[in-house]
C-alpha positions as a LaTeX table, in Angstrom:
\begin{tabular}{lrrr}
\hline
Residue & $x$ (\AA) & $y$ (\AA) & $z$ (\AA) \\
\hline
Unk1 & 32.22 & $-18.33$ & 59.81 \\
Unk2 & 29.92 & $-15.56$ & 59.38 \\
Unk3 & 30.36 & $-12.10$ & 60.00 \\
Unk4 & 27.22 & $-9.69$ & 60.50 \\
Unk5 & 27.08 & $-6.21$ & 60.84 \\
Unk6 & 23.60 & $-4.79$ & 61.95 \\
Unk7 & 22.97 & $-0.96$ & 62.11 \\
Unk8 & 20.21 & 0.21 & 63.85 \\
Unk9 & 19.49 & 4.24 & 63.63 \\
Unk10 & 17.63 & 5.71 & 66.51 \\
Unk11 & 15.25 & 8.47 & 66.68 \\
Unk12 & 16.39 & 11.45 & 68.63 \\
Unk13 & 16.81 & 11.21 & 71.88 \\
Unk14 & 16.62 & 7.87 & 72.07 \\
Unk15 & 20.01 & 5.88 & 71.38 \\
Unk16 & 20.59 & 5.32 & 74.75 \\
Unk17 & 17.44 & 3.19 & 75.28 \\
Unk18 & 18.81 & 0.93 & 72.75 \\
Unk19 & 22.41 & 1.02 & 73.74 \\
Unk20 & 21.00 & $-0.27$ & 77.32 \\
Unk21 & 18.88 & $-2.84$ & 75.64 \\
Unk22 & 21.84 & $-4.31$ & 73.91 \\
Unk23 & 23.54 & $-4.17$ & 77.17 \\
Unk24 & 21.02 & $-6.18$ & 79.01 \\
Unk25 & 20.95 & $-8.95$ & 76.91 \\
Unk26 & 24.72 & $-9.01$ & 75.15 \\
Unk27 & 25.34 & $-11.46$ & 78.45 \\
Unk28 & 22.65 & $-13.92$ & 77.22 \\
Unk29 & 23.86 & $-13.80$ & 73.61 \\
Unk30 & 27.09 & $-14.16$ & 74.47 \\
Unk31 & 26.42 & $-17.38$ & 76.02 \\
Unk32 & 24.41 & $-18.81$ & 73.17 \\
Unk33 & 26.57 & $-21.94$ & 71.53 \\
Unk34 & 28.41 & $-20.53$ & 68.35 \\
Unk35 & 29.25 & $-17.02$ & 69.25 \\
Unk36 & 32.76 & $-15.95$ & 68.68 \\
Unk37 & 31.72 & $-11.84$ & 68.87 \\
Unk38 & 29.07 & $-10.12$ & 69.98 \\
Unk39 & 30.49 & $-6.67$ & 69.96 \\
Unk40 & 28.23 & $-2.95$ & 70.18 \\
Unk41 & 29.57 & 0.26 & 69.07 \\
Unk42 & 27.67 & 3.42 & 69.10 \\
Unk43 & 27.67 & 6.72 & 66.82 \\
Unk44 & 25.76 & 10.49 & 67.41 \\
Unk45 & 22.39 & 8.71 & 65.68 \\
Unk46 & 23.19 & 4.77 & 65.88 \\
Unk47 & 24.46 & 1.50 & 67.05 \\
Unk48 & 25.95 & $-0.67$ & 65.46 \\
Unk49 & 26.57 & $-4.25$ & 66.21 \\
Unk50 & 29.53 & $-6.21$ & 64.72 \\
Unk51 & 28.76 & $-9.82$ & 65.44 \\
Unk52 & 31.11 & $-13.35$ & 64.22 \\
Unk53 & 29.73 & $-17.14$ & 64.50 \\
Unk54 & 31.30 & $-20.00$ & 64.23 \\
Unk55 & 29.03 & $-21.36$ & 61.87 \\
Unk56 & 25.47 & $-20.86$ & 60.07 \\
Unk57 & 23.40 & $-23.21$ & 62.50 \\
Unk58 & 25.07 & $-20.49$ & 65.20 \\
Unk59 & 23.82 & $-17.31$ & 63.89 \\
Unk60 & 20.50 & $-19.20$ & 62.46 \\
Unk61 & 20.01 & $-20.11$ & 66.12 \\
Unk62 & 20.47 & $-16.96$ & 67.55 \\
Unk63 & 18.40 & $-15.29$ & 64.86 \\
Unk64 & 15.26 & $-16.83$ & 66.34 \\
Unk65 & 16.52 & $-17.01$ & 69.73 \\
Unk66 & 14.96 & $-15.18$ & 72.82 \\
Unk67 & 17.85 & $-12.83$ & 73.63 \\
Unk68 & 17.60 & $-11.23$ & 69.85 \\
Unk69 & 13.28 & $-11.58$ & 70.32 \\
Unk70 & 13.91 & $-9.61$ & 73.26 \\
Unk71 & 16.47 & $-6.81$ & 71.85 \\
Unk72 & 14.60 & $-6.25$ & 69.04 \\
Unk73 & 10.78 & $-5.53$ & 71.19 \\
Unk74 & 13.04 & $-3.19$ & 73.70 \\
Unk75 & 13.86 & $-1.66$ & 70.86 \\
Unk76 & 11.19 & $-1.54$ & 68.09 \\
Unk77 & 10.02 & 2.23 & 69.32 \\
Unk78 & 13.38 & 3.91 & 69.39 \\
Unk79 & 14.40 & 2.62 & 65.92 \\
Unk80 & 14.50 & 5.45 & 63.22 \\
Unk81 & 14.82 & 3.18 & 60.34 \\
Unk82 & 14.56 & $-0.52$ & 59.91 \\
Unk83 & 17.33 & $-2.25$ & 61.46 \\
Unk84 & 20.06 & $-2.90$ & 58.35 \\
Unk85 & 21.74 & $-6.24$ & 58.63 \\
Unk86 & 24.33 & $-7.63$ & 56.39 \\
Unk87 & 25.49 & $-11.10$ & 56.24 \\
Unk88 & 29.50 & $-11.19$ & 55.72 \\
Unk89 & 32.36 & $-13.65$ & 54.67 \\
Unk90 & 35.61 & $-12.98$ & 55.11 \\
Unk91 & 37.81 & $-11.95$ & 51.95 \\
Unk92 & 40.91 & $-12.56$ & 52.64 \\
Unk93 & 43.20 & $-9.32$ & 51.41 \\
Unk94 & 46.50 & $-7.72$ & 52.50 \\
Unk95 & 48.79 & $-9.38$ & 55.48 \\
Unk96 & 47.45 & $-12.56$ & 57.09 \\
Unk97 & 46.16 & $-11.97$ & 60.42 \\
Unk98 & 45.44 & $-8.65$ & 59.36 \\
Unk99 & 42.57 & $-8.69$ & 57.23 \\
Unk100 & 39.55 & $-10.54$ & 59.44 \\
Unk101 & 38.31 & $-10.68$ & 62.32 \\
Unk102 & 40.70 & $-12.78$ & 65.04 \\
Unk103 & 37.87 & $-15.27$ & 65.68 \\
Unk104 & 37.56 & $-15.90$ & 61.45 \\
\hline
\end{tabular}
């Protein structure tokens, strides 16, 4: 089950544009087939979006779905730096239930 973790710095100013972007279309990607986690979380300069699928047809789906199409145009001028995304497994490490995500 793929984890991702996308980071997306904003320019001054301008990280509540894309926090209300994401919050305009979480509903829709929520609903897409596959998604365990759709979860934002902000910082003084960034967002950062912690996401879990149940599988890779899931997050390949939503990848070149509308509701990420649309995110990423609402958001394309208040970006500071190309959007980082990292494609995750789980390692298991430490006490079970503990060490991934509850949906992994």
């Amino acid at each position: 089950m793929p984890v991702v973790v996308a980071t997306v710095k904003t320019k001054p100013g301008r990280r509540a544009d894309v926090l209300a972007a994401f919050r305009r279309h979480a509903p829709a990607v929520h609903a897409e087939p596959g998604c365990l986690l759709y979860a934002v979380h902000s910082g003084e300069d960034r967002a950062t979006v912690i996401e879990n699928w149940a599988d890779q047809a899931s997050l390949d789906a939503h990848s070149a779905g509308p509701a990420l199409e649309a995110i990423g145009a609402e958001i394309a001028e208040a970006l500071a730096a190309p959007v980082d995304v990292a494609v995750l497994q789980p390692v298991p490490a430490g006490e079970p239930g503990k060490d991934r995500l509850p949906q992994t």
